[in-house]
N, C-alpha and C positions, 0 to 999 in steps of 0.2 A: 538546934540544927546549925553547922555551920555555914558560913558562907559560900564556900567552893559546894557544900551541896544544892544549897538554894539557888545557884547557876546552872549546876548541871541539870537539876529539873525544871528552870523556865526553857533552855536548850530543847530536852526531851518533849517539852509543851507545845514550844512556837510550831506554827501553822507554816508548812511548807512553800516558797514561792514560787507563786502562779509563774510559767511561761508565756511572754507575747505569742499569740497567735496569728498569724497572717492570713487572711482573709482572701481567699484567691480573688481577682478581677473580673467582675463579670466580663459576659462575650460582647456583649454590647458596648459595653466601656473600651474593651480592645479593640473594637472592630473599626476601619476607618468608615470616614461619612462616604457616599455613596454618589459618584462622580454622575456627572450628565454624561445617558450613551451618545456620543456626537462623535462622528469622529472627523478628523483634522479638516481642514478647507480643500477644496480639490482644485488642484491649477488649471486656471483657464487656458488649457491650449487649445491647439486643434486635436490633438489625440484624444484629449479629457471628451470632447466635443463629439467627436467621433466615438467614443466605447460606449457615451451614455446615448447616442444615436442607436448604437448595436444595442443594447439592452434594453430599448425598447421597442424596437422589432422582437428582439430574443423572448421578451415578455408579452407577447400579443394577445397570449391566451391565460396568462397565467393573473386570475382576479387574487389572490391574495397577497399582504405585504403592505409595504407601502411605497411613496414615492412623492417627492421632494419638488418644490416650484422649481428647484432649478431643474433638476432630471425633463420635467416639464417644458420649460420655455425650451431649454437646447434642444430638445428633442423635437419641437415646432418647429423653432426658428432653422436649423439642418437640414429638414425635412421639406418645411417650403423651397428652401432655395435649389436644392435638388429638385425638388417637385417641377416648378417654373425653367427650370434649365431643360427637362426632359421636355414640358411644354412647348416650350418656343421652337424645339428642333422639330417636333411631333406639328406644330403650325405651319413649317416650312412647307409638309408636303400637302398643307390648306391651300397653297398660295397661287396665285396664276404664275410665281418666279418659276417655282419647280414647274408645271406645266409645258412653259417655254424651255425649261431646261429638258427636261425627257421629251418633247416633240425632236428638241437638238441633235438628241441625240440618239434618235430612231428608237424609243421605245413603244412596244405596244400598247392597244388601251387596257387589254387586261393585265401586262406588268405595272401598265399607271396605276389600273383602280386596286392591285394588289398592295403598292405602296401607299395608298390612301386608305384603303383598311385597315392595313398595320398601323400605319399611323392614329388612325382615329380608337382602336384598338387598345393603345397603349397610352395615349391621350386621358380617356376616360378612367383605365386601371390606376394611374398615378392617382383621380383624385377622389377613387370610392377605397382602394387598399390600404391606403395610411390610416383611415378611418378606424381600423380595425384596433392597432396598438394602441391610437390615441383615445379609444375609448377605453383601453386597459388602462391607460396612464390616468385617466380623471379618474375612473374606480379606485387608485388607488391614492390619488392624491385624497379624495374624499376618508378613506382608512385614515392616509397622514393628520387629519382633524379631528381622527375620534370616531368616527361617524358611519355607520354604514351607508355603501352608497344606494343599496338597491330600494332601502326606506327613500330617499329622496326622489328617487328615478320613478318612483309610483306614482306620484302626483301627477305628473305632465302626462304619464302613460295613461291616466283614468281619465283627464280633462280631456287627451288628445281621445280618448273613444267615447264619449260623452260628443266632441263635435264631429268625429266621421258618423256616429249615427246620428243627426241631427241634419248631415250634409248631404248623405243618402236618402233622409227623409224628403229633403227639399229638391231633389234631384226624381223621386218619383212621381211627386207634385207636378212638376214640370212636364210630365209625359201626359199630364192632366189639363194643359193649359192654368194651368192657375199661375200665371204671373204676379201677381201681388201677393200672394202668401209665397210664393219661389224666391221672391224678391226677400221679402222679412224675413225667409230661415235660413237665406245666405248675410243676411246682416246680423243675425242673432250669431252663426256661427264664424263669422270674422270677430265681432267681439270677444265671443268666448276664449276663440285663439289666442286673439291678443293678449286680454287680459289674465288668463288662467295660463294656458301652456307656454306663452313669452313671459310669464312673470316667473314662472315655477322655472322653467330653463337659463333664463337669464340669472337669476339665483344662483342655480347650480353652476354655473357658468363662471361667477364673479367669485363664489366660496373656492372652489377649486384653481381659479389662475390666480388671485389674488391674496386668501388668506395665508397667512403660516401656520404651519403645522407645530404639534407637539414636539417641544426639543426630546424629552425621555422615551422610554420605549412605551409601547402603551398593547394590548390585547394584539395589535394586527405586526406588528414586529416591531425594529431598532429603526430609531432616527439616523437619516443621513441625510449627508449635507445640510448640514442642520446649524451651521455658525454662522455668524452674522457676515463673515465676508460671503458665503456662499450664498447668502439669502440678496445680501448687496445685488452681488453676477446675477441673478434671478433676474433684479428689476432693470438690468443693465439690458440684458437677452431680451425682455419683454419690450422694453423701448426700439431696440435695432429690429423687433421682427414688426411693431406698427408702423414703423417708418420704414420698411423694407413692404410690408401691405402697400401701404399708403401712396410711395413710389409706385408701384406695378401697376394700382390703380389710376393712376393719372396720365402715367403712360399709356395704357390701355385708349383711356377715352381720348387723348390725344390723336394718338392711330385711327380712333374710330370716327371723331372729327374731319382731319385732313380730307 
């Protein structure tokens, strides 16, 4: 055999070459990592101040979602100082000033005592109304943690009927003459108060003004205002609204003093 044939038949032999094959990319390997839902810091104006004011009125009734310390504090601290401005106008016509002012100037007694109803009318609505959103707003601060609120809210709600029937018991007693047992089941239920529905409320109280919530989004919806400048304004809000308490009250006893 010669040579040129013994070529052409290792030729005809050799084993075909393999092609590289490329491996498509999994999705996960393409996929980017997965940002925190936060979104940007919101500017402390007065606008900011005001929308998250309107949004929780707008939310009064609406328990699902979430909601944020600061949504929270601004929403308080707004809210008082409106609150107390409608106040002190609404005291005016408490005052023997207005009195001597409408004697001045020939009003009747029933345009006074109309003014004095409205007044006292609108007095009491400023500080049972706001009640309403700002119990939406802890409902959903309590979501912003993870947490259902109405699990928490049972507690106080079972202690608080554990002492009104315990207080109605001691209040029947009393129709009995038994002053020493009347005595012992109004002491049994001031502790109980104390201890079980002030501690279960004050909880609830401290978890919701004070903790932070989950930055990701969690079962009850998207975090907002959820970055650390906005959680800052938070404790910025909760400081100006105790020392805005705290003013009202000294003034108060001041007045009450004189």
């Amino acid at each position: 055999m010669t040579a040129e044939t013994k070529k052409s038949t290792k030729t005809a032999t050799a084993a075909p070459k393999k092609r590289a094959v490329r491996t498509p990319k999994s999705k996960a390997a393409a996929q980017k990592p997965e940002l925190p839902s936060v979104t940007a810091p919101a500017p402390l104006t007065a606008d900011t101040l005001i929308k998250v004011w309107f949004d929780g009125w707008k939310k009064t009734f609406h328990l699902q979602g979430r909601s944020s310390r600061f949504e929270l504090w601004a929403f308080m601290l707004l809210n008082s100082l409106i609150t107390v401005a409608i106040e002190l106008k609404c005291a005016y016509y408490f005052s023997s000033r207005f009195l001597r002012s409408a004697n001045a100037a020939g009003y009747s007694l029933d345009k006074i005592d109309q003014y004095v109803t409205t007044a006292e009318t609108v007095f009491y609505l400023c500080i049972f109304i706001p009640l309403f959103p700002l119990g939406s707003l802890l409902i959903r601060r309590m979501h912003d943690l993870g947490k259902l609120a109405w699990q928490n809210c049972l507690e106080p709600v079972f202690m608080g009927t554990v002492v009104m029937s315990m207080l109605l018991l001691a209040l029947n007693e009393l129709s009995d003459t038994d002053y020493a047992y009347t005595a012992l089941m109004l002491g049994i239920c001031f502790v109980t108060m104390l201890y079980s529905v002030g501690f279960y409320s004050l909880k609830f109280l401290i978890q919701t003004l004070f903790y932070r919530g989950d930055n990701q989004t969690n079962e009850y919806g998207k975090a907002l205002y959820k970055t650390d400048t906005d959680e800052d304004r938070a404790l910025n809000l909760s400081c100006f609204y105790f020392l805005f308490i705290l003013t009202i009250g000294v003034l108060y006893l001041a007045t009450a003093l004189i």
